[in-house]
Structure formats: C-alpha cells, structure tokens
C-alpha positions as CSV (number, residue, x, y, z in Angstrom):
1,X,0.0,0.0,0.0
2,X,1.1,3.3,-0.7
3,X,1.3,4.2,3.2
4,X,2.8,1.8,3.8
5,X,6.7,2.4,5.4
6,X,7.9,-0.1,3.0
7,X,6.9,-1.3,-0.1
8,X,7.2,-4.8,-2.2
9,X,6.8,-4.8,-6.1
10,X,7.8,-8.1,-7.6
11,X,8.5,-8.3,-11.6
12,X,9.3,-11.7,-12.8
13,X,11.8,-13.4,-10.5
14,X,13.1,-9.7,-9.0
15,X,11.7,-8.3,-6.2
16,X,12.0,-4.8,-5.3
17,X,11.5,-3.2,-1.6
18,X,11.3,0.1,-1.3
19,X,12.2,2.3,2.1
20,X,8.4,4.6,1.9
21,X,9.4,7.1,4.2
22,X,10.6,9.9,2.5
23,X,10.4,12.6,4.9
24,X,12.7,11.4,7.2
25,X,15.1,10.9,4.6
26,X,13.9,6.8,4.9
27,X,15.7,6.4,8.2
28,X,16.4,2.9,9.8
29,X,13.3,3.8,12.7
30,X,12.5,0.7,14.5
31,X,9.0,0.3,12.2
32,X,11.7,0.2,9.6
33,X,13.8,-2.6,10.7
34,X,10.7,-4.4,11.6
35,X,9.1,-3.9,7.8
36,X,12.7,-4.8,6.6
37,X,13.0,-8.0,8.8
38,X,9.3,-9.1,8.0
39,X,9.8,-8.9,4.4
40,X,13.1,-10.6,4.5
41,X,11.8,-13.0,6.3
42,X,9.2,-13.9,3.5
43,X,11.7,-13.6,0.6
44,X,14.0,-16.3,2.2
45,X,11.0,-18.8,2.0
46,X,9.9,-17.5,-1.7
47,X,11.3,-19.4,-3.5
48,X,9.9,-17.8,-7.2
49,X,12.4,-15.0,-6.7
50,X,15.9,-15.2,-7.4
51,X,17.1,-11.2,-6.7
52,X,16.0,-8.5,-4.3
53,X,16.6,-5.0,-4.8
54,X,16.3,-2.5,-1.9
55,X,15.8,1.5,-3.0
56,X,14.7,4.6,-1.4
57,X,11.6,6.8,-2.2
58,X,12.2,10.3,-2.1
59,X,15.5,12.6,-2.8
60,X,17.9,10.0,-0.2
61,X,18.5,6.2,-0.1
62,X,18.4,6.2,3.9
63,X,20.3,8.5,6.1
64,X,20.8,6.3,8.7
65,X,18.6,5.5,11.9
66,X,16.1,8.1,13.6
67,X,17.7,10.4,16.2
68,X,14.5,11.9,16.6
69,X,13.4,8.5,17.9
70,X,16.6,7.4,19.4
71,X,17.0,11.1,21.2
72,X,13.6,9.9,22.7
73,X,14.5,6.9,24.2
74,X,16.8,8.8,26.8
75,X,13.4,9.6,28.6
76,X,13.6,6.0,30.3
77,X,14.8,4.9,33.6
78,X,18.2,3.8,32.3
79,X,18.4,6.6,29.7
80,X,17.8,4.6,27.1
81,X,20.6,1.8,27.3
82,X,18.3,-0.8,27.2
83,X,15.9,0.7,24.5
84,X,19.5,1.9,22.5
85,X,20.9,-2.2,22.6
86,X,17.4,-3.8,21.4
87,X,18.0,-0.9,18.4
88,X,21.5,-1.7,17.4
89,X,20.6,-5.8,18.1
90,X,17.4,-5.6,15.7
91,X,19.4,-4.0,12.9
92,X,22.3,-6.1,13.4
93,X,20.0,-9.0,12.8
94,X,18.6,-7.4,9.9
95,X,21.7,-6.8,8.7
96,X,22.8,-10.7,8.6
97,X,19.2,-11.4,6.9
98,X,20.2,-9.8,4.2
99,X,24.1,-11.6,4.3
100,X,21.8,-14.6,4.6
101,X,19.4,-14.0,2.1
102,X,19.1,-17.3,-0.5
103,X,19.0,-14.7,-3.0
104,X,21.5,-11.8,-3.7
105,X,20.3,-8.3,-2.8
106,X,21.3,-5.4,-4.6
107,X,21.2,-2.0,-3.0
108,X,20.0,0.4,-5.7
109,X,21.9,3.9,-3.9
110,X,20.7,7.9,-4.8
111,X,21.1,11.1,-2.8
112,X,22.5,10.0,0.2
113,X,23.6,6.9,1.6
114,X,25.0,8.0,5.5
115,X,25.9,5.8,8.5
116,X,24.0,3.0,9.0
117,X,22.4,3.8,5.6
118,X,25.6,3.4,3.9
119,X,25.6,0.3,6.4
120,X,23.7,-1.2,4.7
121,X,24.9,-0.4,0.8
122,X,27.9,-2.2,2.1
123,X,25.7,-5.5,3.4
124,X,23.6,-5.9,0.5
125,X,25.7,-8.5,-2.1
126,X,26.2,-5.6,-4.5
127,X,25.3,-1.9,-5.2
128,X,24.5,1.0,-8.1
129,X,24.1,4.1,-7.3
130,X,23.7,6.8,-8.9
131,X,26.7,9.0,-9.9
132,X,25.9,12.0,-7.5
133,X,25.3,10.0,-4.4
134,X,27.1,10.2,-1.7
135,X,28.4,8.1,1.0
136,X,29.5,8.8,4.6
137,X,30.0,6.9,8.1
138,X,29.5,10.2,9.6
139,X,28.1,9.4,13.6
140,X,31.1,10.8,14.7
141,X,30.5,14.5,13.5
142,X,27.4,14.6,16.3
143,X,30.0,12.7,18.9
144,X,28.4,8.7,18.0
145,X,31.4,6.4,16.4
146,X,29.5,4.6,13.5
147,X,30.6,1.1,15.3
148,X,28.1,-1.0,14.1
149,X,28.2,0.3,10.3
150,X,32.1,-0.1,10.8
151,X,31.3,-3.9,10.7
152,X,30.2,-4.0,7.2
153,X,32.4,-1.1,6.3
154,X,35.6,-3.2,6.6
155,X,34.6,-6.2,4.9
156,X,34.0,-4.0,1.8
157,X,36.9,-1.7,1.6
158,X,40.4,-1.2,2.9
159,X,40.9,-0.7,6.8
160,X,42.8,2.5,6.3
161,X,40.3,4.1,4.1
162,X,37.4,2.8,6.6
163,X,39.3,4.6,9.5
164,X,39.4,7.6,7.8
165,X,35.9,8.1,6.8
166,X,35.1,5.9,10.6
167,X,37.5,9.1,12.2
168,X,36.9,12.4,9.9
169,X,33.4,11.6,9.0
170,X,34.1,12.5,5.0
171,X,32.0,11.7,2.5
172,X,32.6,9.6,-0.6
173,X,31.5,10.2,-3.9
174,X,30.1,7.3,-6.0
175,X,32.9,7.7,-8.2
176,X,34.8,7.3,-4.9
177,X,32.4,5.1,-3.4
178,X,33.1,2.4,-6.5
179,X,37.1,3.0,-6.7
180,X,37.5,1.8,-2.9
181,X,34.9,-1.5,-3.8
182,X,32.3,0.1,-1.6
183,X,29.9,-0.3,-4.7
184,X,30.0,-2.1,-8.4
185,X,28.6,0.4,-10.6
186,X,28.0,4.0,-11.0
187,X,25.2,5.4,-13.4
188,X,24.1,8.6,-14.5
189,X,20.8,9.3,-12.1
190,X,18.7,8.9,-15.1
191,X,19.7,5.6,-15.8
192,X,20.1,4.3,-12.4
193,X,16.7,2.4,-12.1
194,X,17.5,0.7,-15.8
195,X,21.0,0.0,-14.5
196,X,20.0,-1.7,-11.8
197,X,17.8,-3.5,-13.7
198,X,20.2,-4.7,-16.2
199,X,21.9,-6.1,-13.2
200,X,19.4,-7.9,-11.5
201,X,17.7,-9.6,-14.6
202,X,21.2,-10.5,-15.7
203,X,21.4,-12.5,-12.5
204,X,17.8,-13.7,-12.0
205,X,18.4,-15.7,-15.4
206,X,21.3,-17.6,-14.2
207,X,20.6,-21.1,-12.3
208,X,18.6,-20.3,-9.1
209,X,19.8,-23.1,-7.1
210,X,23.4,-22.4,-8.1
211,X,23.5,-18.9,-7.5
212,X,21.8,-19.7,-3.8
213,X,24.9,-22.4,-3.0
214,X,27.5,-19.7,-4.7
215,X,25.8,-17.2,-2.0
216,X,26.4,-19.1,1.0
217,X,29.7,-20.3,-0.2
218,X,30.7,-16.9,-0.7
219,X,30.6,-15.9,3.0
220,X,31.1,-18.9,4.4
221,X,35.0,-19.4,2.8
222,X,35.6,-15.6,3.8
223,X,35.7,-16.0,7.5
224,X,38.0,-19.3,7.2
225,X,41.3,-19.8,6.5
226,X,42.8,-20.3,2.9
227,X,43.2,-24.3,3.7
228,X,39.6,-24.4,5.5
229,X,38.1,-22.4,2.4
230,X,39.3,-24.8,-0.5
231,X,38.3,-27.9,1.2
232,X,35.0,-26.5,2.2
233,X,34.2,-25.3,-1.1
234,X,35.5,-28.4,-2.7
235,X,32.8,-30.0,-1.4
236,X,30.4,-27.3,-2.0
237,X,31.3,-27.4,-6.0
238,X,31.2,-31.1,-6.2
239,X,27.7,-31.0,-5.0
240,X,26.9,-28.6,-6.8
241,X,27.7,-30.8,-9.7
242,X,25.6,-33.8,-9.0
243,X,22.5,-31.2,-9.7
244,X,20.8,-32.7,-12.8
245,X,20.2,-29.4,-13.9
246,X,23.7,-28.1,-13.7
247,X,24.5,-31.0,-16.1
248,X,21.7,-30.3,-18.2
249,X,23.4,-26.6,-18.3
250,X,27.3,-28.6,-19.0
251,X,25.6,-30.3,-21.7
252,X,24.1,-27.0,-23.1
253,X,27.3,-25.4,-23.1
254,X,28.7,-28.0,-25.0
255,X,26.3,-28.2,-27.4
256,X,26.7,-24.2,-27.5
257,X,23.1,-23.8,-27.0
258,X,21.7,-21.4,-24.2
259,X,20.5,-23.4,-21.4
260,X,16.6,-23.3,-20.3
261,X,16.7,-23.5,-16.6
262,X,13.8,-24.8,-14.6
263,X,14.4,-22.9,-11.7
C-alpha cells in the first residue's frame, strides 16, 4: 500500500522493496527494521524470486537510523541503554538477513547513503548508485562512532580508508564510493533504475539453485582460512555438480546452445 513504510513490487523473478518514508530521509526507525525483517523474512522462504533489490523513495537512499526516535528513548529509567541495545541488536539481525538471504540483494543507492544507511549499501551483495550519491560513516561528526556500520564497512573496503571516513566523518563520492569497492557500478541518475535492472535480470536468469549455493559459499569461505576455504568449497562445487540441472546446463554449453533452466 502506498502508506505503507515499505513497499514490495515483484516483476518476474526480481523483487524490489522500497524504504516509503521519505520525509525522514527513509531512516532505519525501528517500524523500519521491523518492515525490513518481515519482508526478509518472506523472501528467504519464496522461492519464485531469485534477486532483491532494496531502493529509497524520495531525494535520499536512507540516512541512517532516527535520532528523533533514538533522542527519545533517553526519557527512560536507564536513559535509554536498554531501548539503545534492542535498536542496534534488531538491525544487526537485519543486517545478517540480508548476508543470509538465498537470493542476492542489490542496494540500488541515490542522494544520500550516511551511516547505518551506507551500512547497509555495504551489506547488500552488490550496489548501483547513482553517480551524484554520496556516502558517509558520519556518527562521529554529532559525537556517535559509526561502530556498528564499521562492521560492514571493513569487509567492503580497505581498513585504512574505513578509519578515515570511521575518524573524519568525510564523504565519498560514488565515483569514490566504486574505486575503494564500496559499490559495483556507478550510473548517471537517469539511468540508475534501468541499471540496476540490467543487473538484476542479468542475474535472475542464471541457475537459481546455483546462484543460492554460490551465495552461502561466498561468505562462508571468507571467515575461514585459505586451507579451510578450499576444502569446504570443494565440497560445496562437487555437489553442486551432482544437480541434474547443472548437467543439463554442462551439456548445453557443449552443445553451445543457451541453457533453459527450470528454476
């Protein structure tokens, strides 16, 4: 529904959610994380769609979570401790729903992508934005270290470069943003909905299956050791070849013909 604080729209095998709150810039409020998780939630279990895309309405991405909210949580007992841990906790979970997502998310970036905003650009799988965006882990210029958007910071880009923009609070360009690996692409704002696009289909037309065991691989092998990563994806690959429809796709290849995927 159009009041609603986020919105679903699926085309094919895409599915795009879409942060509906534009007058607060579509921060991460706590009826935010809870629309994000819900729909998550659903997508893991659909099994029709093979990408997500996550976009903002309005003139920013997401600016990052609701001080107006948070700043009115130090009205309890403990000043907020309590309601400030159950914040960070829910959108740390929300966070690894999207890392754990069958499907691969792509965050489609304009305007303004700031600290746990740019958070999460940099845990979604992959990114476009458009070429005037720009990106900042800024908490620290109102005296709040962006710790928790730190996390998915430095397994995107370099440590050195994270520290900076983690200490100084600078922004990055997109032409920035893409140079340091923070996103993929780069598009001229009018073509950033059609780039996007271009991406996902390009993906959603690929083998469902063997995009979904490439996914967990993925992250799995990154937090092991270089030994621990090639025998566990040894195994992961040689299961992924007893899949009668990856041989279906071998034979295909073969054959050069285009393969016609069931799923």
């Amino acid at each position: 529904m159009e009041g609603d604080i986020l919105l679903r729209e699926d085309t094919g095998a895409v599915a795009t959610l879409t942060l509906n709150n534009p007058g607060k810039l579509n921060a991460l409020s706590n009826g935010m994380l809870d629309a994000l998780q819900a729909q998550l939630d659903a997508l893991a279990a659909d099994g029709s769609i093979r990408v997500v895309v996550i976009r903002g309405e309005g003139r920013a991405f997401c600016a990052g979570h609701d001080l107006r909210e948070m700043t009115a949580a130090r009205e309890a007992d403990d000043g907020g401790q309590a309601a400030f841990e159950a914040l960070f906790n829910k959108c740390s979970k929300m966070m690894m729903s999207i890392v754990n997502l069958p499907q691969p998310v792509i965050a489609q970036v304009h305007g303004i992508a700031a600290a746990a905003g740019c958070q999460l650009v940099a845990t979604c799988d992959l990114a476009v934005a458009a070429s005037d965006t720009r990106f900042g882990v800024n908490g620290v210029n109102i005296g709040l270290f962006c710790s928790t958007p730190m996390v998915a910071l430095t397994r995107n880009i370099g440590r050195k470069k994270a520290f900076e923009l983690l200490t100084t609070g600078d922004f990055l360009t997109a032409e920035q943003a893409e140079n340091v690996g923070l996103i993929n692409h780069a598009a001229a704002p009018e073509k950033l909905e059609s780039a996007t696009r271009d991406l996902a289909e390009k993906i959603a037309g690929k083998l469902g299956p063997a995009v979904r065991i490439g996914k967990r691989a993925f992250y799995e092998q990154a937090e092991m050791t270089m030994a621990e990563a090639y025998a566990h994806t040894g195994k992961v690959i040689a299961a992924n070849m007893m899949r009668p429809d990856t041989a279906k796709g071998i034979e295909a290849f073969l054959d050069k013909r285009t393969p016609e995927w069931d799923q």
